[in-house]
C-alpha positions as CSV (number, residue, x, y, z in Angstrom):
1,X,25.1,4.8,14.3
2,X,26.6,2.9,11.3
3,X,23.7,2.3,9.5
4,X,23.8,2.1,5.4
5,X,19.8,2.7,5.5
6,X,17.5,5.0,7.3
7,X,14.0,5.2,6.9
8,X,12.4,7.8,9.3
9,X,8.8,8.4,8.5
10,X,6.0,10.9,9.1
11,X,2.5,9.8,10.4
12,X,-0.1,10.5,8.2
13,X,2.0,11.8,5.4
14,X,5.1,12.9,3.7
15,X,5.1,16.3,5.3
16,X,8.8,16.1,6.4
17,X,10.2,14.3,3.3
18,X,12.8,16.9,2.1
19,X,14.0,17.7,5.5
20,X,14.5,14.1,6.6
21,X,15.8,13.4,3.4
22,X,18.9,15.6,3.7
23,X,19.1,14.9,7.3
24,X,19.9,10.8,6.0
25,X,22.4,12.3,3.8
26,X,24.4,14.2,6.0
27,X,24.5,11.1,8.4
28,X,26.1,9.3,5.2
29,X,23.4,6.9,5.1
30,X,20.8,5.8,1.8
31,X,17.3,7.7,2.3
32,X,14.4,5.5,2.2
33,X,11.4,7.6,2.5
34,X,8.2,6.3,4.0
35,X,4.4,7.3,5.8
36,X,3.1,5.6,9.1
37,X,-0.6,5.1,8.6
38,X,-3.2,4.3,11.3
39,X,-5.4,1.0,10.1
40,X,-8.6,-0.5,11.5
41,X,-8.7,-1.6,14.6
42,X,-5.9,0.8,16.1
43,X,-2.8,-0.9,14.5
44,X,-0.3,1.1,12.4
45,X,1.3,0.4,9.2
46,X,4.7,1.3,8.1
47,X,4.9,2.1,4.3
48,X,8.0,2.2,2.6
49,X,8.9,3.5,-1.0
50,X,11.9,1.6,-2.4
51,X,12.6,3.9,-5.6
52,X,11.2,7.0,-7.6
53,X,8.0,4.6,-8.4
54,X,7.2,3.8,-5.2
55,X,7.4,7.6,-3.8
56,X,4.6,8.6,-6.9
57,X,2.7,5.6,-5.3
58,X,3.1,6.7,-1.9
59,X,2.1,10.1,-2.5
60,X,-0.7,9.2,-4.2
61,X,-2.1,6.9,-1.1
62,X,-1.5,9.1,1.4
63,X,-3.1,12.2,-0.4
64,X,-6.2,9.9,-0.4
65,X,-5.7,8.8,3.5
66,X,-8.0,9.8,5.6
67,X,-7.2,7.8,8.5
68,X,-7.0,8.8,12.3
């Protein structure tokens, strides 16, 4: 698709991270892994984790999440 970036998330969590992870590699592109959570009033919100940091964030937030 000629992308340098992907970021394909999971909803509610980071059960797919490893798979989706070598799946970006293997399409040459840079991983960026990140969670899709619901929010109040039935929006969603994209969350994106830009370095090692930011997945130990990530994790932590959505291993609190108890959103539908």
């Amino acid at each position: 698709m000629g992308a340098s970036s992907l970021a394909p998330t999971d909803k509610k969590g980071l059960h797919g991270t490893s798979r989706l992870l070598k799946a970006v590699e293997e399409a040459g592109a840079s991983p960026m892994v990140g969670a899709e959570v619901s929010v109040e009033g039935g929006g969603h919100l994209v969350l994106l984790a830009e370095d090692a940091k930011g997945y130990r964030s990530l994790s932590g937030l959505v291993a609190c999440y108890r959103g539908e």
